[in-house]
DSSP file (Angstrom, degrees, kcal/mol; ACC not computed):
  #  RESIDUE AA STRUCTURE BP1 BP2  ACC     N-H-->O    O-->H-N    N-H-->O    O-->H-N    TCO  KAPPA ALPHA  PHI   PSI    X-CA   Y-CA   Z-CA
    1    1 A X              0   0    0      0, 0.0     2,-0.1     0, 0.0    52,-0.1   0.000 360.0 360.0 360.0 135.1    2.1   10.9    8.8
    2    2 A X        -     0   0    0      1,-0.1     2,-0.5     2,-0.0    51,-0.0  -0.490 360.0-129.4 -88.9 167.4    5.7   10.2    7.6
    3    3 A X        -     0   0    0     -2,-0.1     2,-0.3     1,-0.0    -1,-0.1  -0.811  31.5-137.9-106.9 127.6    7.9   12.8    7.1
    4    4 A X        -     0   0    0     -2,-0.5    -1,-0.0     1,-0.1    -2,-0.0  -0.850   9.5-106.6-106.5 149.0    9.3   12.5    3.7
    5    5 A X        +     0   0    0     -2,-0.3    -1,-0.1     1,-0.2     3,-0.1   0.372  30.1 175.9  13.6 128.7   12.9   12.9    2.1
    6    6 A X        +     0   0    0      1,-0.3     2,-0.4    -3,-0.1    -1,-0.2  -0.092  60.5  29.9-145.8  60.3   12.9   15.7    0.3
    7    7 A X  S >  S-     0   0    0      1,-0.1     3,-1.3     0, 0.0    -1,-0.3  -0.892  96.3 -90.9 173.5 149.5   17.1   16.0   -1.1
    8    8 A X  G >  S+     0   0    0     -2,-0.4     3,-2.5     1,-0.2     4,-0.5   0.866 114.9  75.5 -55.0 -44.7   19.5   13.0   -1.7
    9    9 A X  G >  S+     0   0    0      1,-0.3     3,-1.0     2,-0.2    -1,-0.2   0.786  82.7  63.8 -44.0 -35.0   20.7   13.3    2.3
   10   10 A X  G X  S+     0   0    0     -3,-1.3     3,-0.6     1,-0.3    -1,-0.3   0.471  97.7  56.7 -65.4 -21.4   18.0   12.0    3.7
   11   11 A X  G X  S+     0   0    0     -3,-2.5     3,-2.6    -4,-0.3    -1,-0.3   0.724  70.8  94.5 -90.1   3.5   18.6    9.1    2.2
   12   12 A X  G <  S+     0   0    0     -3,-1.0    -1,-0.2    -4,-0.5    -2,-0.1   0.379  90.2  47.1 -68.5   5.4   21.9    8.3    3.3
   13   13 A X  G <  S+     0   0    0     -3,-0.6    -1,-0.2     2,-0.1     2,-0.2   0.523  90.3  92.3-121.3   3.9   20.6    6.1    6.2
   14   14 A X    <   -     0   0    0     -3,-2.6     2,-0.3    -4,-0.2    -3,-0.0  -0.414  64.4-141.4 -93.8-161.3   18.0    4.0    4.4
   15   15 A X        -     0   0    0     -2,-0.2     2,-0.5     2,-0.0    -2,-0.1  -0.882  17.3-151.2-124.6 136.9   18.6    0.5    2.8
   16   16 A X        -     0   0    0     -2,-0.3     2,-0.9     3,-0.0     3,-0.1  -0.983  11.8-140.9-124.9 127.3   16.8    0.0   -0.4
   17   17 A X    >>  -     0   0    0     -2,-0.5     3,-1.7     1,-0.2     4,-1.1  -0.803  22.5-167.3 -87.1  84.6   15.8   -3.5   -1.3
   18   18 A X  H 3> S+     0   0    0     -2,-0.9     4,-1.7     1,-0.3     3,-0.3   0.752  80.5  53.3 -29.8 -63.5   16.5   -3.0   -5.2
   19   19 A X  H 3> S+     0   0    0      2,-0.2     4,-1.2     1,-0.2    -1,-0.3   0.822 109.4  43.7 -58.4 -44.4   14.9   -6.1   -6.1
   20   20 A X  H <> S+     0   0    0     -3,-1.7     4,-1.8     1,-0.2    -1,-0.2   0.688 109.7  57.6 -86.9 -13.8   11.8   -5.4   -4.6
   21   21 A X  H  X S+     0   0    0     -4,-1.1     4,-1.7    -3,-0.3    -2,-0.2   0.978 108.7  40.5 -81.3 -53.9   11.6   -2.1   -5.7
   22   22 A X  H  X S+     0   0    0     -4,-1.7     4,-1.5     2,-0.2    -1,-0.2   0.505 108.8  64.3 -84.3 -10.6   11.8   -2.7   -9.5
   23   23 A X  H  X S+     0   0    0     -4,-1.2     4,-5.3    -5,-0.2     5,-0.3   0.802 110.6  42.9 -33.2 -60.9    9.4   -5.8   -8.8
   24   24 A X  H  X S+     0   0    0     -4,-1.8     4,-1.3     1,-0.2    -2,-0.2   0.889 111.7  47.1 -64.5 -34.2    7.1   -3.0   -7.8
   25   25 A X  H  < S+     0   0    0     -4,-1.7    -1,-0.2     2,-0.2    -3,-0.2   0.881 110.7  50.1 -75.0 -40.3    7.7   -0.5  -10.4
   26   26 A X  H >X S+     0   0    0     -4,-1.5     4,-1.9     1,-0.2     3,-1.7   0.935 113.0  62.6 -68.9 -26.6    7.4   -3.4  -13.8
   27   27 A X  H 3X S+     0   0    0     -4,-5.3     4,-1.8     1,-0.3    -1,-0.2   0.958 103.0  43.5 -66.0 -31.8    3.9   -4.1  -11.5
   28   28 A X  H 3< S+     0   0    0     -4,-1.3    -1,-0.3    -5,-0.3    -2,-0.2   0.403 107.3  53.1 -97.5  35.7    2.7   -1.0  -12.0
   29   29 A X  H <4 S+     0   0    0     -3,-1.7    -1,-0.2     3,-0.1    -2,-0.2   0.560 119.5  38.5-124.3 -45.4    3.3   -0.3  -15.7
   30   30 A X  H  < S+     0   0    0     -4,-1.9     2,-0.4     2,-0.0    -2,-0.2   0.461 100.3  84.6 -91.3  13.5    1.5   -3.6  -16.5
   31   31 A X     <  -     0   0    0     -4,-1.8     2,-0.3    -5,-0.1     0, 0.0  -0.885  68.8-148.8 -73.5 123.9   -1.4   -3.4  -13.8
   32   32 A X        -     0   0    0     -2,-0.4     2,-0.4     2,-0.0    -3,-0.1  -0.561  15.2-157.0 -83.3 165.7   -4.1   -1.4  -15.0
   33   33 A X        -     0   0    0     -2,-0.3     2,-0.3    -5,-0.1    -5,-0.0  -0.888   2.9-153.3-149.0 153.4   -5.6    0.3  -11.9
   34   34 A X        -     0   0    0     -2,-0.4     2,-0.1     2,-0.0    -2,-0.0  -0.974  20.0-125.0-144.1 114.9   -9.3    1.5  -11.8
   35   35 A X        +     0   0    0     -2,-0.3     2,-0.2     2,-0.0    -2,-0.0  -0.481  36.6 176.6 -69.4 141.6  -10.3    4.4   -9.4
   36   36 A X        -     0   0    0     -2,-0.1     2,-0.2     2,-0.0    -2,-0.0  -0.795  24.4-137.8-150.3 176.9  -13.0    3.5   -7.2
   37   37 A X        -     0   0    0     -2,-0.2     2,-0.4     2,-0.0    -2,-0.0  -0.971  19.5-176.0-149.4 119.6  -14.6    5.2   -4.5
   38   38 A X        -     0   0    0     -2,-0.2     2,-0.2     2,-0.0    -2,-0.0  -0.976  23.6-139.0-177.8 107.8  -15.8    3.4   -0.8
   39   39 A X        -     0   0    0     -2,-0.4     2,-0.3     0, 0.0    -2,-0.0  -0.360  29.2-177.1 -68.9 137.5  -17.6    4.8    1.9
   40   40 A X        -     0   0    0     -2,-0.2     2,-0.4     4,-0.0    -2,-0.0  -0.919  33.0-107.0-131.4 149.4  -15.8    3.6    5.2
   41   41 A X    >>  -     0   0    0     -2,-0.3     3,-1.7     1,-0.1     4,-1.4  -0.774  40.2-120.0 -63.9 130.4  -17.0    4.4    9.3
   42   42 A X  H 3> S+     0   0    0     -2,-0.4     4,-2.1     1,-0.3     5,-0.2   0.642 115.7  64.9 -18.8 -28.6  -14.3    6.8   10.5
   43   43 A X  H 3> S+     0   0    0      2,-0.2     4,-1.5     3,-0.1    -1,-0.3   0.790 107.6  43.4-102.2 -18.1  -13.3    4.6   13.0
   44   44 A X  H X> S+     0   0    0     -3,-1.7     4,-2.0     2,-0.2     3,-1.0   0.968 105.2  55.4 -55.7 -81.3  -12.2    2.2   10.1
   45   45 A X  H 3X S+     0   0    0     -4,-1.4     4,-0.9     1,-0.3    -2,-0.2   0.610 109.1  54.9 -48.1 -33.0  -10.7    4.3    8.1
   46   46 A X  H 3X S+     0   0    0     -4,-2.1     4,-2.5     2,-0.2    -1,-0.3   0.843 102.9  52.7   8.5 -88.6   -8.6    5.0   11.3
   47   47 A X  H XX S+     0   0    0     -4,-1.5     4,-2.7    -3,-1.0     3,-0.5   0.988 105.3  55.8 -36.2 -78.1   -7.6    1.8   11.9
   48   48 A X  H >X S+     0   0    0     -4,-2.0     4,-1.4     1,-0.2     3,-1.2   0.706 108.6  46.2 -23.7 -90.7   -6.3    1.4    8.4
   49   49 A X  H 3X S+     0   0    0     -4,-0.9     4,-1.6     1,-0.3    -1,-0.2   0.610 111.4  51.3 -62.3 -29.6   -4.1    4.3    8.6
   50   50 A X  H XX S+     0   0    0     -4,-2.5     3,-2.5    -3,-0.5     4,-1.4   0.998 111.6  48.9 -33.3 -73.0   -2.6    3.4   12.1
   51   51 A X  H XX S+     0   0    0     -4,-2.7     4,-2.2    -3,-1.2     3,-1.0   0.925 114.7  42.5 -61.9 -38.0   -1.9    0.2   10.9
   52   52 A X  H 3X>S+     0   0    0     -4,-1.4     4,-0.8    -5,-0.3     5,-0.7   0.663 112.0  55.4 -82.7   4.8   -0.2    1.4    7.7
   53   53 A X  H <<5S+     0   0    0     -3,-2.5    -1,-0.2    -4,-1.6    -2,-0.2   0.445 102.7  53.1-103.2  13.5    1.6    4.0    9.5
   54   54 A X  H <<5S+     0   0    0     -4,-1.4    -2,-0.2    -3,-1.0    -3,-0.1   0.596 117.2  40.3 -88.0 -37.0    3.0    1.4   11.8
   55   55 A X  H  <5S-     0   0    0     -4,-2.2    -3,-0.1    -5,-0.4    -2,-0.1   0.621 111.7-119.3 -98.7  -5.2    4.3   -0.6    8.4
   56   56 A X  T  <5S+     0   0    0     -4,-0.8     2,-0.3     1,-0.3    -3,-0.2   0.684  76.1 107.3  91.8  19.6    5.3    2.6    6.7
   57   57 A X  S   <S-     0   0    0     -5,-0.7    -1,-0.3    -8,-0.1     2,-0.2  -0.830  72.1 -86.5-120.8 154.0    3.1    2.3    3.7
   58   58 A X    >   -     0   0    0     -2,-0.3     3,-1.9     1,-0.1     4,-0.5  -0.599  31.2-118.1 -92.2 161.5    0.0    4.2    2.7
   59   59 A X  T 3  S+     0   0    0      1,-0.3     4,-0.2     2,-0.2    -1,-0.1   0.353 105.9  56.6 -33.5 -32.7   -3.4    3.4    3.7
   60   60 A X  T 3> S+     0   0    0      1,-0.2     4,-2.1     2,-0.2    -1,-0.3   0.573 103.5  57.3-103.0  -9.7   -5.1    2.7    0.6
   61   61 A X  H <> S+     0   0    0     -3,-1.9     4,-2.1     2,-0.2    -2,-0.2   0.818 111.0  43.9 -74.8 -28.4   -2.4   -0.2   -0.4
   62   62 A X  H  > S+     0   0    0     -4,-0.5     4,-1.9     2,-0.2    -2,-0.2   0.831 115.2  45.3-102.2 -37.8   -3.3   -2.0    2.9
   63   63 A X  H >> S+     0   0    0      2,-0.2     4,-0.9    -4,-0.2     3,-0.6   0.994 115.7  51.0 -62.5 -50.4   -7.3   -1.1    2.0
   64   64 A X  H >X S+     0   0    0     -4,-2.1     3,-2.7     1,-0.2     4,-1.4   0.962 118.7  42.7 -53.0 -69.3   -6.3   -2.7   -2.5
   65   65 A X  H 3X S+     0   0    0     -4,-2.1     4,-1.9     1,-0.3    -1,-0.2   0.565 106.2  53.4 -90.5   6.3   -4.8   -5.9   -0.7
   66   66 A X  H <X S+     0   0    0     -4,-1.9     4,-1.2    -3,-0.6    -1,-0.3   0.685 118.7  42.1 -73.5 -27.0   -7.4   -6.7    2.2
   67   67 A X  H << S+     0   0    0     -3,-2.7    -2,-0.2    -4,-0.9    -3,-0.1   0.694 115.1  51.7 -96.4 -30.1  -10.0   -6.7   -0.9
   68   68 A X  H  X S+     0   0    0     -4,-1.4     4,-1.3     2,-0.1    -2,-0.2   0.983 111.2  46.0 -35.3 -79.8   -7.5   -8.5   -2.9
   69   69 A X  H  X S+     0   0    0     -4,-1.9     4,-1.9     1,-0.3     5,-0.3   0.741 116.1  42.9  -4.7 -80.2   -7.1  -11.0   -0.3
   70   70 A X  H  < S+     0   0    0     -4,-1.2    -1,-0.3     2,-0.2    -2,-0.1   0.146 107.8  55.0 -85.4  25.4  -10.5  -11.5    0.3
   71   71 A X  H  > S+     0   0    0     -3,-0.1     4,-1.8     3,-0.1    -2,-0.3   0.586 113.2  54.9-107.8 -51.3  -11.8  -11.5   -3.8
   72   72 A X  H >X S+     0   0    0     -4,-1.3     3,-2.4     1,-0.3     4,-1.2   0.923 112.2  35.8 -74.4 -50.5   -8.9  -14.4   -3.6
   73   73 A X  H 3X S+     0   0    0     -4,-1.9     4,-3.8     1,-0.3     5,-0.3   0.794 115.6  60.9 -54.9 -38.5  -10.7  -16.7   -0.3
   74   74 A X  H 34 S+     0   0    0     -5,-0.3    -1,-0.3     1,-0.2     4,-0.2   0.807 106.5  40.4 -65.5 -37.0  -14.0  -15.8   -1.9
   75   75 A X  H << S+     0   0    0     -3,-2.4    -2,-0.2    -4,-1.8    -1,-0.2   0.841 117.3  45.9 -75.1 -35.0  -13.1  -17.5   -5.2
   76   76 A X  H  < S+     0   0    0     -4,-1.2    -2,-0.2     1,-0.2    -3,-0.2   0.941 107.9  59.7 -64.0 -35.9  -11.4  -20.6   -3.7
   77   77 A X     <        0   0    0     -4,-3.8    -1,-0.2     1,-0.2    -3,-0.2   0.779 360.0 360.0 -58.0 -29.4  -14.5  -20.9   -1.1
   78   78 A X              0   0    0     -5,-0.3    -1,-0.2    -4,-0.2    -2,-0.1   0.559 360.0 360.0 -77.2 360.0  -17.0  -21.2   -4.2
C-alpha cells in the first residue's frame, strides 16, 4: 500500500500537475457514479492492485477504466 502524506511536509517533494488535477476534480462533480458490486478470483483482484500500486493509483480506477474501455470496443465492434 502507499504510505500517505499526512501534514503539508510531505509534500514538499512532489510535483503536482495542476491542470490535470482540476480536470479530475470538475469530472467528478459532473459524473454521476453508481456503486456496483463484482465478484473477482483472488488471483485477479491481485493482479489489479499490483498493477495499480506500480502506477500509484487505486485499484478500483484501473478496474472503472478496463470496463470503460471495453463497454467503448464493444460499441464500436457492433
Amino acid at each position: 500500500m502507499p504510505n500517505y502524506v499526512k501534514n503539508e511536509k510531505g509534500y514538499s517533494k512532489v510535483k503536482f500537475n495542476a491542470k490535470a488535477i482540476k480536470e479530475a476534480y470538475a469530472k467528478t462533480k459532473t459524473t454521476k457514479k453508481h456503486p456496483t458490486s463484482i465478484n473477482l478470483p483472488e488471483e485477479v483482484v491481485a493482479e489489479l492492485k499490483a498493477m495499480a500500486l506500480k502506477m500509484g493509483i487505486p485499484y478500483q480506477t484501473i478496474m472503472r477504466k478496463l470496463i470503460l474501455e471495453g463497454l467503448e470496443k464493444l460499441k464500436n465492434a457492433a
